[in-house]
C-alpha positions as CSV (number, residue, x, y, z in Angstrom):
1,X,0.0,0.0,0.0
2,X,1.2,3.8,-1.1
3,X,2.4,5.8,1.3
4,X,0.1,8.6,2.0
5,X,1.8,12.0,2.0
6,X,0.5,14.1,5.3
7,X,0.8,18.3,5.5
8,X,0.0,19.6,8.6
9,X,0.0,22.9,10.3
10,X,3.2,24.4,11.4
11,X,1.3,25.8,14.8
12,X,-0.3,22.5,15.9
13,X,1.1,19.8,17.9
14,X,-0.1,15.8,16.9
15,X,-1.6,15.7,21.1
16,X,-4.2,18.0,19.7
17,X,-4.8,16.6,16.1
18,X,-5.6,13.3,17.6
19,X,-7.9,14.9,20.5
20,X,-10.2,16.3,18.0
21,X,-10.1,14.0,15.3
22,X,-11.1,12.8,12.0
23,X,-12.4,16.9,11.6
24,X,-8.8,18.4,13.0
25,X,-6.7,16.2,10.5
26,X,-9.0,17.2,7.9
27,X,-8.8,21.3,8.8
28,X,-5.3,20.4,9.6
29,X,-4.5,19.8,5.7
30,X,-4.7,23.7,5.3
31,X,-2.2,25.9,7.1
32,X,-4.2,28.0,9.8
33,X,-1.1,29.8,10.6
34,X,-1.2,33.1,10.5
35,X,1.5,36.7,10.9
36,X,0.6,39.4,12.8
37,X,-0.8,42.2,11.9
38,X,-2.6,45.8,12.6
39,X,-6.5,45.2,12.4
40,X,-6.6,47.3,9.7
41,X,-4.4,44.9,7.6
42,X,-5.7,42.1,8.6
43,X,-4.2,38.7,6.8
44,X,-6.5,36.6,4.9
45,X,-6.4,33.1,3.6
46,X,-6.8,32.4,-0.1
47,X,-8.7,29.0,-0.6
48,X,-6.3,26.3,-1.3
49,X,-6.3,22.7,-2.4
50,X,-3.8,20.4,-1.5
51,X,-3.5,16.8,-3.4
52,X,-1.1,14.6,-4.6
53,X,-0.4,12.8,-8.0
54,X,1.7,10.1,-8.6
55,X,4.7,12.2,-9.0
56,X,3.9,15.0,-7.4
57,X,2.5,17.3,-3.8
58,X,0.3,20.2,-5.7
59,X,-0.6,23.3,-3.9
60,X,-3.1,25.1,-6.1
61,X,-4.4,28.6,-4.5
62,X,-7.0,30.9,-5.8
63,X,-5.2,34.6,-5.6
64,X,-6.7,36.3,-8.3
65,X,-6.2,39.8,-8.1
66,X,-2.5,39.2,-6.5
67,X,-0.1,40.5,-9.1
68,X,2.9,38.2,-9.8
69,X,5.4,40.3,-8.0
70,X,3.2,40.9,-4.9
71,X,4.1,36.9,-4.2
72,X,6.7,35.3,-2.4
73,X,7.0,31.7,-2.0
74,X,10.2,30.6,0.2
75,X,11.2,26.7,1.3
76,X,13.0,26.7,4.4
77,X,13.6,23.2,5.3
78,X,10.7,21.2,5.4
79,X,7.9,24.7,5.7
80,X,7.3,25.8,2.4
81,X,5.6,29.7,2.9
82,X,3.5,31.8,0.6
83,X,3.4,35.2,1.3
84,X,1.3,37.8,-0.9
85,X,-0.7,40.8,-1.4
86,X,-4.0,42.0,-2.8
87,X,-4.4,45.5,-3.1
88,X,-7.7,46.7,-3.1
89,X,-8.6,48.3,-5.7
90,X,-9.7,52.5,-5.1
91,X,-12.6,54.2,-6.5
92,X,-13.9,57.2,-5.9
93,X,-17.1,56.3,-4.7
94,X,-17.8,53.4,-2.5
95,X,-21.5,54.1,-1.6
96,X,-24.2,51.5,-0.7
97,X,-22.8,48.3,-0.9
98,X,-24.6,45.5,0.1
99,X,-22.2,43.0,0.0
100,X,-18.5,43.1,0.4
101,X,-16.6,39.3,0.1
102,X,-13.3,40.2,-1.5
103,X,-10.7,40.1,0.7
104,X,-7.9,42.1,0.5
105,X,-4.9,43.0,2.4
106,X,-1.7,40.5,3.1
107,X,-2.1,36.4,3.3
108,X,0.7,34.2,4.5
109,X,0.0,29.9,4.4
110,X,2.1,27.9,5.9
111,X,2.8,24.1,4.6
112,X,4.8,21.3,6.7
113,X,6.1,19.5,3.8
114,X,6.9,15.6,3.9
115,X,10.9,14.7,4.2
116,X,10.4,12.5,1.0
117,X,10.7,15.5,-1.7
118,X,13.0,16.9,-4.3
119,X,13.8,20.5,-2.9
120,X,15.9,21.6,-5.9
121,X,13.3,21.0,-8.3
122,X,9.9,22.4,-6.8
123,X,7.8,24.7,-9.5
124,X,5.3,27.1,-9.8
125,X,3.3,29.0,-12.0
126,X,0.6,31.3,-12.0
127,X,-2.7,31.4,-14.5
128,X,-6.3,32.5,-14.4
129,X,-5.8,33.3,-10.6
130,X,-4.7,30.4,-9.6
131,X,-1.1,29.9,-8.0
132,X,0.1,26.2,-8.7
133,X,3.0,25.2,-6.6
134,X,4.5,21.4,-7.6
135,X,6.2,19.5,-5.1
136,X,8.0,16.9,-7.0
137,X,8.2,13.9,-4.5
138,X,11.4,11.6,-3.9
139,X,11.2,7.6,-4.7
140,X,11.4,6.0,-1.1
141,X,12.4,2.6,-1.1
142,X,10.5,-0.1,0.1
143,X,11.1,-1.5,3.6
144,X,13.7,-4.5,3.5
145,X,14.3,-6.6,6.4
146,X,17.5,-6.9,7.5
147,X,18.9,-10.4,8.9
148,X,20.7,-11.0,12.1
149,X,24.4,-12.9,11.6
């Protein structure tokens, strides 16, 4: 049977992921972690889908709106961090709304990668709005049992 790849939140501990589960491991998928920040800049998190393909971790995030060089996406060890902006866009009237769902402002998600990957050779591109960030994943070798001279 295939290993399943796991992400899981940078600021939550396994004690509590197994206290409240199957619903924390699910939320736990999807980086809650979040930088701090005046209320009037509050951080925001862009709805993200995380799967897995034979060859590779995807990270696909809906930021459209974000221009390219408002992005950062870092890998330090095994935390792989996307960082952006979405500047709202000014009018000069902004008179009777009745409903306002765009969020703007800075996002940050946070990703605990797996230790089975290929650092050198993660990708990403951006199209349509959505960010695609491809993990390529390393070939771990099945276990072997070892015999006792």
């Amino acid at each position: 049977m295939p290993k399943r790849i796991k992400i899981r939140s940078k600021d939550r501990d396994d004690d509590e992921l197994l206290k409240n589960f199957p619903d924390e491991v699910i939320r736990s998928f999807f980086s809650i972690s979040r930088p701090t920040f005046s209320i009037a800049d509050r951080p925001w998190d862009p709805p993200t889908d995380v799967y897995e393909t034979k060859d590779n971790l995807v990270i696909k995030m809906e930021i459209a709106g974000v221009r390219q060089e408002d992005l950062d996406i870092i890998l330090n060890d095994d935390t792989l961090i996307v960082r952006g902006r979405r500047d709202e866009e000014v009018t000069s009237e902004k008179e009777n709304y009745h409903l306002m769902e765009i969020h703007y402002g800075r996002f940050e998600r946070i990703f605990v990668l797996p230790n089975a990957i290929i650092p050198g050779k993660i990708t990403a591109s951006y199209e349509k709005g959505f960010l695609i960030i491809s993990v390529p994943k390393r070939r771990v070798p099945p276990s072997v049992k070892i015999n006792i001279e």
